[in-house]
N, CA, C and O atoms as a GROMACS GRO file, in nm:
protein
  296
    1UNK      N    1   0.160  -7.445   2.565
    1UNK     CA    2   0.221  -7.377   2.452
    1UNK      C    3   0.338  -7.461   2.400
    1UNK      O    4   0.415  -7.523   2.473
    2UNK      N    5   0.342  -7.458   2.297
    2UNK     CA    6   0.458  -7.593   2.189
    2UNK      C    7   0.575  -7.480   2.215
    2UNK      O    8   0.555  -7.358   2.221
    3UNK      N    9   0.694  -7.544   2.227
    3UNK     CA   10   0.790  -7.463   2.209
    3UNK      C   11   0.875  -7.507   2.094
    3UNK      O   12   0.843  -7.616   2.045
    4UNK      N   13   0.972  -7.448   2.045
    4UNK     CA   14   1.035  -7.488   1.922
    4UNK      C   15   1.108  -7.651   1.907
    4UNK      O   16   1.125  -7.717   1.804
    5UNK      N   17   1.142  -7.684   2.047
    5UNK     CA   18   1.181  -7.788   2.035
    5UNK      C   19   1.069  -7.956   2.037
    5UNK      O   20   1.080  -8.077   2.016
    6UNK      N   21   0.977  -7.860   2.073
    6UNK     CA   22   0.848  -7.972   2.058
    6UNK      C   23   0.795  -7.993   1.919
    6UNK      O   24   0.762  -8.103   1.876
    7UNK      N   25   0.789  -7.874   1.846
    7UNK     CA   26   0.750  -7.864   1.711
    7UNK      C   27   0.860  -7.947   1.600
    7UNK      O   28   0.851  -8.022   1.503
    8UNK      N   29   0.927  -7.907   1.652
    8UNK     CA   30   1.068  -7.989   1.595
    8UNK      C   31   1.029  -8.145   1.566
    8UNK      O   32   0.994  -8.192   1.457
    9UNK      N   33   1.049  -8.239   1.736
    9UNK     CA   34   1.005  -8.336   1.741
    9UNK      C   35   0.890  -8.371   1.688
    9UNK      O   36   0.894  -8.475   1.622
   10UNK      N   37   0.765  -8.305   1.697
   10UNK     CA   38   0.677  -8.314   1.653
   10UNK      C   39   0.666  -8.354   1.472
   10UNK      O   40   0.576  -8.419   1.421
   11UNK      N   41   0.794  -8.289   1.394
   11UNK     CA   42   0.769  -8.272   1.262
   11UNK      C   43   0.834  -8.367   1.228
   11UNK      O   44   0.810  -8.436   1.129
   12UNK      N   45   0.938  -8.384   1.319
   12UNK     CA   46   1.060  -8.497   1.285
   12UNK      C   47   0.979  -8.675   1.271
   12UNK      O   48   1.004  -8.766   1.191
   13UNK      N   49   0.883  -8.666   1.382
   13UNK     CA   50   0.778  -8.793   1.366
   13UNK      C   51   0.729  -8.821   1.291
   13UNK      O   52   0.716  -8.940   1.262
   14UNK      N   53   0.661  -8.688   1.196
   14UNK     CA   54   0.535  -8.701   1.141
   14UNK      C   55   0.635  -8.717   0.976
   14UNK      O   56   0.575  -8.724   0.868
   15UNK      N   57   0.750  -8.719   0.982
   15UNK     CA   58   0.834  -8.741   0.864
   15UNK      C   59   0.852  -8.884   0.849
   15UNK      O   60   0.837  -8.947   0.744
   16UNK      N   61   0.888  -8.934   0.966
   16UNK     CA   62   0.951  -9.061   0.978
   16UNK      C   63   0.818  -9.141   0.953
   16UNK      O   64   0.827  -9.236   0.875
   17UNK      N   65   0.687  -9.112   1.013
   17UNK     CA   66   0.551  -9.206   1.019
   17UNK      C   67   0.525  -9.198   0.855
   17UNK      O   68   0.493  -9.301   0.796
   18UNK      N   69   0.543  -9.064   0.779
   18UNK     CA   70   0.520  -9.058   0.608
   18UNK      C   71   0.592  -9.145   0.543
   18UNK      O   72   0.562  -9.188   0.432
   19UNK      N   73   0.687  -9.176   0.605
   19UNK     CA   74   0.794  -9.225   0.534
   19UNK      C   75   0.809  -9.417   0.545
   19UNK      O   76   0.845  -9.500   0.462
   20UNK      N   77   0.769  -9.427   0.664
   20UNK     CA   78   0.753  -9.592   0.694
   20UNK      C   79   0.635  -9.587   0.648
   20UNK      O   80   0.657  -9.639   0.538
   21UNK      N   81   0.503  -9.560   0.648
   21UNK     CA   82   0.407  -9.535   0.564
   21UNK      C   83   0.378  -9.560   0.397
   21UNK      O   84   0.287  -9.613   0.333
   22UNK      N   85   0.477  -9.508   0.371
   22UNK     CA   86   0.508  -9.485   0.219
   22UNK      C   87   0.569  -9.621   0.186
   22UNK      O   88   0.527  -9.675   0.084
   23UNK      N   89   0.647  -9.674   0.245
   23UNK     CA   90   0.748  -9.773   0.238
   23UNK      C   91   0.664  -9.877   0.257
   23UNK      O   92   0.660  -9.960   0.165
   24UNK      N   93   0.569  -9.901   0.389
   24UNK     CA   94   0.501  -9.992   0.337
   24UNK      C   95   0.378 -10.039   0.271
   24UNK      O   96   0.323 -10.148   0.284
   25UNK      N   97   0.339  -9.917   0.185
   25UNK     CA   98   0.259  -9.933   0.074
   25UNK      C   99   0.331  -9.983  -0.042
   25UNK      O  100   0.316 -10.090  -0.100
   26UNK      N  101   0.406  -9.893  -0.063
   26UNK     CA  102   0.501  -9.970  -0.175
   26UNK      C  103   0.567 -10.070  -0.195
   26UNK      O  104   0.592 -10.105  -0.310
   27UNK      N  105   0.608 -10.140  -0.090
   27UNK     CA  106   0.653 -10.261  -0.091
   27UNK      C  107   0.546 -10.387  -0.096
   27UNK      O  108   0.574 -10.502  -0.131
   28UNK      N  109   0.384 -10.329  -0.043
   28UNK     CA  110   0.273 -10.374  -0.094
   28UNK      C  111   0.252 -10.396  -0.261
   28UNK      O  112   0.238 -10.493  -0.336
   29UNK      N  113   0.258 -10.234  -0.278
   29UNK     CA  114   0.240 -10.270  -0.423
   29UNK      C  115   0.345 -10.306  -0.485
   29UNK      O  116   0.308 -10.346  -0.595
   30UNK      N  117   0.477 -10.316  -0.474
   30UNK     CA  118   0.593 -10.389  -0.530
   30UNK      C  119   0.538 -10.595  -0.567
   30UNK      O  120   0.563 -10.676  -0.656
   31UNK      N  121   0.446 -10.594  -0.419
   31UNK     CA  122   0.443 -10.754  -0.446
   31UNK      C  123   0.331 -10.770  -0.567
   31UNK      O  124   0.333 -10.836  -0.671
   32UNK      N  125   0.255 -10.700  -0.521
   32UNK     CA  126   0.129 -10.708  -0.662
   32UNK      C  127   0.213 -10.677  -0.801
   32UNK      O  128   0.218 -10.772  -0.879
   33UNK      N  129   0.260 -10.591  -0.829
   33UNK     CA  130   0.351 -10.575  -0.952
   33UNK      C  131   0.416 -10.674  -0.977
   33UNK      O  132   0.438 -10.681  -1.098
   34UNK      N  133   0.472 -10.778  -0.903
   34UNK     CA  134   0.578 -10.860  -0.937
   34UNK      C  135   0.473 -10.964  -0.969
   34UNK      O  136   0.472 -11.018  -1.079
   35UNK      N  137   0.368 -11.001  -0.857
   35UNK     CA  138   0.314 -11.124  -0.945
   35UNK      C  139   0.228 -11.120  -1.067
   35UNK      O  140   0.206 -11.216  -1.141
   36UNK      N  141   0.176 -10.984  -1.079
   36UNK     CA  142   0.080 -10.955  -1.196
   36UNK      C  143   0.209 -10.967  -1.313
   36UNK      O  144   0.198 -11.032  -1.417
   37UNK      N  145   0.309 -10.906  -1.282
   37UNK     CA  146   0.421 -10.949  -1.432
   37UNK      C  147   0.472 -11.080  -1.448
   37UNK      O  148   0.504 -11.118  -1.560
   38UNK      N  149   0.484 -11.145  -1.360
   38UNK     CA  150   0.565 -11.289  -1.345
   38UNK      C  151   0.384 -11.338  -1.424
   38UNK      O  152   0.374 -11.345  -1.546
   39UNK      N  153   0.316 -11.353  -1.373
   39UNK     CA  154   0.186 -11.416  -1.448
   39UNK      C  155   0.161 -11.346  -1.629
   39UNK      O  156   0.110 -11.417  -1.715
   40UNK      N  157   0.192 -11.246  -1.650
   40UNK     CA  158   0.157 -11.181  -1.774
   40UNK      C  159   0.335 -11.238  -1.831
   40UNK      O  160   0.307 -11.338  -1.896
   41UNK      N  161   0.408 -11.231  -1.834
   41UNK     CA  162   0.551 -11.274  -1.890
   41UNK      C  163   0.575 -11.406  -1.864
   41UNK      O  164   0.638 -11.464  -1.953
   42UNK      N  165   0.534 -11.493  -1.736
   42UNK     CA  166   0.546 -11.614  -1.736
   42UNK      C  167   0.712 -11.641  -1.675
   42UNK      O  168   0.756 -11.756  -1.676
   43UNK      N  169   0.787 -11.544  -1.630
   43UNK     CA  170   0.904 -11.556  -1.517
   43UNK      C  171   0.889 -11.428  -1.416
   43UNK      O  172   0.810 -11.334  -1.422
   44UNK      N  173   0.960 -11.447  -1.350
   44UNK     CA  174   0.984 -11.354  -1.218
   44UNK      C  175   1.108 -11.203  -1.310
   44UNK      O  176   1.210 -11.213  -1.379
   45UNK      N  177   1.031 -11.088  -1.264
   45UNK     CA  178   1.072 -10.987  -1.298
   45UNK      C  179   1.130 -10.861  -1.196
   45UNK      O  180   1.079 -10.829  -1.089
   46UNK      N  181   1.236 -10.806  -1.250
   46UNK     CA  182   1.318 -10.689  -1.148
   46UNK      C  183   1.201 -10.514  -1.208
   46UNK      O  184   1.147 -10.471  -1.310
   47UNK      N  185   1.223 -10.465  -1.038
   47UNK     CA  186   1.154 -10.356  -1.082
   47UNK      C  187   1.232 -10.191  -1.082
   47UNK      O  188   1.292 -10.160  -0.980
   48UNK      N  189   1.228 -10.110  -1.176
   48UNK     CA  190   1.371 -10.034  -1.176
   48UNK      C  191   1.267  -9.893  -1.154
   48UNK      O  192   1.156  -9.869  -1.201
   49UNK      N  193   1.330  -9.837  -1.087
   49UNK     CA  194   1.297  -9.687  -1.058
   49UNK      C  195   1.406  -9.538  -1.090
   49UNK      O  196   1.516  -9.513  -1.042
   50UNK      N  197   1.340  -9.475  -1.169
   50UNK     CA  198   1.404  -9.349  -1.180
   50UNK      C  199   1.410  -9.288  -1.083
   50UNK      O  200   1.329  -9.320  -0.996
   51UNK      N  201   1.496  -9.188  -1.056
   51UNK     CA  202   1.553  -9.135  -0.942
   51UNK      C  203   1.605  -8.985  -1.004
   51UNK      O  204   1.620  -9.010  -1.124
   52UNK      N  205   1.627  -8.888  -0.990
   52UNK     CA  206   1.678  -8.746  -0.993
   52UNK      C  207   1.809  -8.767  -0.962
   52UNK      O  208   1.819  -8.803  -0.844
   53UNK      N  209   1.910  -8.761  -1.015
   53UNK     CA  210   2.053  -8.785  -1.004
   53UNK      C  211   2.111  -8.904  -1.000
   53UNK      O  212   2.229  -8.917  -0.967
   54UNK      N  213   2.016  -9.025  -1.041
   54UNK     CA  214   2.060  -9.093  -1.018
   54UNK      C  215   2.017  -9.187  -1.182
   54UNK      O  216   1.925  -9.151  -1.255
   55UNK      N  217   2.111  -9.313  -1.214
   55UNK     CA  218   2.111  -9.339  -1.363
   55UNK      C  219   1.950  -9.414  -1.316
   55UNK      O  220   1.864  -9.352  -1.378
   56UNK      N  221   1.900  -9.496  -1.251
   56UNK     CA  222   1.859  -9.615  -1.206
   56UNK      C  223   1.868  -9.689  -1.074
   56UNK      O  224   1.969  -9.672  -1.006
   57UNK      N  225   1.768  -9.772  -1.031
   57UNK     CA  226   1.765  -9.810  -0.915
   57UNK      C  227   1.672  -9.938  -0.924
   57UNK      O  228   1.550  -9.938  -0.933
   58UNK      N  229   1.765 -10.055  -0.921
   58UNK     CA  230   1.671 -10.186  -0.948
   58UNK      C  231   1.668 -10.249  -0.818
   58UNK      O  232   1.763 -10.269  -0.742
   59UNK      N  233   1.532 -10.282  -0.800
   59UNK     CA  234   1.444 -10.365  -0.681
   59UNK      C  235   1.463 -10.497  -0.719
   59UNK      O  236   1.436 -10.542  -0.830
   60UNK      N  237   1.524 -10.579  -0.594
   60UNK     CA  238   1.525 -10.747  -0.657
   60UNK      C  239   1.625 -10.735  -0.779
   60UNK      O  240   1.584 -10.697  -0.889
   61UNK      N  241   1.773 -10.772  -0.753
   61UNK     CA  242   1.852 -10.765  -0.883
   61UNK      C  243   1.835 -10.884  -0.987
   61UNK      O  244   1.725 -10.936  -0.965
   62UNK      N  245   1.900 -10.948  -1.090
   62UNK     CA  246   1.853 -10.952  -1.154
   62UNK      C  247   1.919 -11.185  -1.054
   62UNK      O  248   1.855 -11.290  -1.043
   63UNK      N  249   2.077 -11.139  -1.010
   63UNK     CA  250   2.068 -11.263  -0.947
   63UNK      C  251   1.964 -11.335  -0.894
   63UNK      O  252   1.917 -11.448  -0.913
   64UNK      N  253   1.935 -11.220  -0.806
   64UNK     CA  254   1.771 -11.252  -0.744
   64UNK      C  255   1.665 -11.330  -0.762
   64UNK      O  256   1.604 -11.424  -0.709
   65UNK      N  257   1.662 -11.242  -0.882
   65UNK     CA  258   1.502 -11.340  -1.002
   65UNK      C  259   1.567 -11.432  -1.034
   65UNK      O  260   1.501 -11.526  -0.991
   66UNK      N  261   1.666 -11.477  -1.089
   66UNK     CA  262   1.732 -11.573  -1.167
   66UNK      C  263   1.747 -11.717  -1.018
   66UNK      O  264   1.704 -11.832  -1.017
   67UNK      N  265   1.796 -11.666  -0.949
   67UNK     CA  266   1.757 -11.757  -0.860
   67UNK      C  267   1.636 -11.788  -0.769
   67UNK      O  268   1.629 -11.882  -0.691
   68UNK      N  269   1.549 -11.701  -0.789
   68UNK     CA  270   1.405 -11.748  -0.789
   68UNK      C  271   1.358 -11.859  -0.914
   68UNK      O  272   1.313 -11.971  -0.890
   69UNK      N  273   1.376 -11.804  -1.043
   69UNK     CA  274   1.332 -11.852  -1.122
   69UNK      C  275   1.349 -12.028  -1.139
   69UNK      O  276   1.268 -12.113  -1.174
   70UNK      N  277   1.520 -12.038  -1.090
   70UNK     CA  278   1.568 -12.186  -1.072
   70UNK      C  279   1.504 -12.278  -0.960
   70UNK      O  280   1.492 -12.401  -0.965
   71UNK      N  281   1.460 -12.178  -0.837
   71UNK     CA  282   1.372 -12.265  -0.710
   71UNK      C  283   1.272 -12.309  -0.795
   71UNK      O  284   1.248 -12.430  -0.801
   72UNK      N  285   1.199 -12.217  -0.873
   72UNK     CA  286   1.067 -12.287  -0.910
   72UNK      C  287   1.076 -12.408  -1.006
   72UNK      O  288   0.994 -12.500  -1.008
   73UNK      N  289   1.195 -12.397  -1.093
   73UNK     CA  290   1.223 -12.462  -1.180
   73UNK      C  291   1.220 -12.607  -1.150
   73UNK      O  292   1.148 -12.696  -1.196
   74UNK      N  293   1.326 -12.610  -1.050
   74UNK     CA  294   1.357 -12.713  -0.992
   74UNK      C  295   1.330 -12.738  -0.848
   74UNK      O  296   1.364 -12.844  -0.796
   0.00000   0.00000   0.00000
């Protein structure tokens, strides 16, 4: 029989496994997004996400790309 503190743990896992889960799909598809735009625009691009209370949330700032863009350059 589960007792409350097993169920607990139990839910607390199955949050954390959704969640690294999630994270690394998306950071999957973060890489496909970046090279399908860097190939369709022809430079390396930042990816910004809306958020609920929040203004914005940019992936890879913009230093970032900009100093990607100069490795390749040069």
């Amino acid at each position: 029989m589960n007792t409350p503190e097993s169920d607990m743990e139990q839910a607390k896992f199955a949050r954390e496994w959704v969640r690294a889960h999630a994270a690394k799909k998306m950071a999957k598809y973060e890489k496909k997004l970046r090279r399908a735009a860097k190939d369709f625009f022809g430079h390396p691009v930042s990816i910004a996400y809306v958020k609920p209370g929040v203004m914005f949330e940019i992936k890879g700032t913009v230093e970032k790309t900009q100093a990607a863009a100069e490795r390749e350059k040069g």
